[in-house]
N, C-alpha and C positions, 0 to 999 in steps of 0.2 A: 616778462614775455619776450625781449627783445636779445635775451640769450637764445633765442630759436633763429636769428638772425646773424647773417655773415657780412662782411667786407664787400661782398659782390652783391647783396641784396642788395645796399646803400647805394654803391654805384650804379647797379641800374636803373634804379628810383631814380635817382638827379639826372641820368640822361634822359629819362624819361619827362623830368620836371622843365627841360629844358627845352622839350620839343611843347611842353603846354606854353611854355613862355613865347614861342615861335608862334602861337595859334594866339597868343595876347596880344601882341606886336603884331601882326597883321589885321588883326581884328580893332585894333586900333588906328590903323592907318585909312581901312575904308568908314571909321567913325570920324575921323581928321575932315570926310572929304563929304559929311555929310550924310552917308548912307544909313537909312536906319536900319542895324545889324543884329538887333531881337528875335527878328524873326526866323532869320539862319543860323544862328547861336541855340535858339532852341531846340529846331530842331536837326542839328547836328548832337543834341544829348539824346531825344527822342530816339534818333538810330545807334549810335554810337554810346550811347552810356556816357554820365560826368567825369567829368575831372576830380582824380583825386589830389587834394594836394596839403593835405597833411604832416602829419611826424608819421615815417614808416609804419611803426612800432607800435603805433595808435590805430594805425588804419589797414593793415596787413590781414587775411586770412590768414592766420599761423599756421593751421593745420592742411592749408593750401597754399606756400607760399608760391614754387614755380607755375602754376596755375593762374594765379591773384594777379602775377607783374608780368605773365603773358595776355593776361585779360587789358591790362595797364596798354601794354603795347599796342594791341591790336586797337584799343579805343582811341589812343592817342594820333596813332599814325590816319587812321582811318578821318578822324573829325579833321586834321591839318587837310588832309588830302581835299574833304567833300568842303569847307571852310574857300580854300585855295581855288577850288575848280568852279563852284559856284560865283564865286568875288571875278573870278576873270571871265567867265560865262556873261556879266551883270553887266560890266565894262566900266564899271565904277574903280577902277582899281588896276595898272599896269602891270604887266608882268617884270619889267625892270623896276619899278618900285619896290614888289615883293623881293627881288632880288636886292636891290639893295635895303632891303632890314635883314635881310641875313646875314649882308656883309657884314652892317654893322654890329648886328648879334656878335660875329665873330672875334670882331676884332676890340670889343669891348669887355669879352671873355679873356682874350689873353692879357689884355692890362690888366684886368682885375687877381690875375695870376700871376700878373709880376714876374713872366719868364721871357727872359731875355738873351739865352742862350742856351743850346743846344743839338745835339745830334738828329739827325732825319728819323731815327730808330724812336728817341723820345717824342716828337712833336706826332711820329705817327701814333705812337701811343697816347697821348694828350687828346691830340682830337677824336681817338677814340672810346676815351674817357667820354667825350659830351655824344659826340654821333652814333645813334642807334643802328644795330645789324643785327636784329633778332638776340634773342638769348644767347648768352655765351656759348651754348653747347651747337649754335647753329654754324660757328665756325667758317663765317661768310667770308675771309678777308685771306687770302695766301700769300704772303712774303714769298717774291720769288727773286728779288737781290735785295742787299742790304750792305751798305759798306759806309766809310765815313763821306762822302759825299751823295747819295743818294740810297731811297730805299722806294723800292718797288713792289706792286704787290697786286694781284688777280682779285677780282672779284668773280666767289664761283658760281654763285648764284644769287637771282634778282631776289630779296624778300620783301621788298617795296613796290614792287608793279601791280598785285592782285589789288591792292588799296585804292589806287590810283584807275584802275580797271573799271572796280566796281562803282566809281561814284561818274566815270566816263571822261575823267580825266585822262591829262599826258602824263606820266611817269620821266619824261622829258624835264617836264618844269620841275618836279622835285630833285632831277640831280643837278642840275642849273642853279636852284635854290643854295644846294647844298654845296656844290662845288664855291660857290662865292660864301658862304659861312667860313669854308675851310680859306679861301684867299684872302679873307677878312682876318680871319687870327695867325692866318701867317706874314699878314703887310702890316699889322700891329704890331708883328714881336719885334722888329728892327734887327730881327736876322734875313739874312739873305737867302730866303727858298723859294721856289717857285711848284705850284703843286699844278697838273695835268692828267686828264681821266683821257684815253681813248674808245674809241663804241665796242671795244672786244670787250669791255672792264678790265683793263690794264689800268692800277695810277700811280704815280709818282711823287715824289718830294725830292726834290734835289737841287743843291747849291746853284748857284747863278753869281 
């Protein structure tokens, strides 16, 4: 069954698996601090559908795959979102705390990757091995320079606000979140980049 499968289906499953592991590690921090978390666990499935987290190939509609890993998507990003907004709604839980387990998500990702060197061109493409921007075909991300010291690149459109919307969150905190994932695996690699987002969605990677 898993000849019905490509190289890009696997990748976007483990970005995918990545962002479950973000909603583990949070949800483990406000279990650190005591909160009993059952009851938002629940029903964050209740609205959002479970986690899958399986073998692909086990668990795939084959005959719906771009279907299946955009259902994947939407469940995932949605439950972080409502997970995220509620835990800081509670006040059991800071918003720099959340921030920093992404950092350290991050930068526990690039050791475990063992890359230690590289071009702004690669590292932008590494981290967007792990960071979701909708389906491939959604095409979120425009390189608008790229050279051996810095690469730059527009975001053209938001596919993370409606999530965030809907559960009455800020969309704020998830690029906060996210921007320190990506500062995390870039202050782990022991190369010297420094990564910057402006409010237009402009970002950046470039030497220092």
């Amino acid at each position: 069954m898993s000849a019905f499968l490509g190289k890009i289906h696997y990748w976007l499953y483990n970005k995918i698996q990545l962002h479950e592991k973000f909603i583990n590690e949070v949800i483990s921090l406000a279990k650190s601090k005591g909160y009993n978390i059952e009851m938002l666990i629940d029903e964050s499935y209740s609205r959002y559908g479970y986690p899958v987290t399986g073998e692909l190939e086990n668990e795939i509609e084959h005959s719906n795959i771009h279907g299946w890993l955009q259902e994947r998507i939407i469940s995932v990003e949605s439950r972080l979102a409502y997970v995220v907004t509620e835990l800081l709604k509670s006040g059991i839980v800071k918003k720099e705390e959340i921030t920093d387990v992404f950092y350290k998500n991050g930068a526990a990702k690039i050791k475990e990757l063992e890359v230690n060197e590289g071009s702004p061109q690669d590292l932008f493409n590494l981290i967007f091995d792990y960071m979701l921007e909708g389906m491939p075909c959604d095409r979120v991300n425009e390189i608008i320079e790229n050279s051996e010291a810095k690469i730059q690149w527009k975001t053209t459109r938001d596919i993370h606000k409606h999530y965030w919307d809907a559960v009455q969150g800020e969309i704020d905190n998830f690029y906060s979140f996210r921007d320190a994932w990506i500062n995390g695996f870039l202050g782990a690699s022991g190369m010297v980049y420094r990564y910057t987002r402006t409010d237009d969605g402009t970002n950046t990677i470039e030497k220092v």
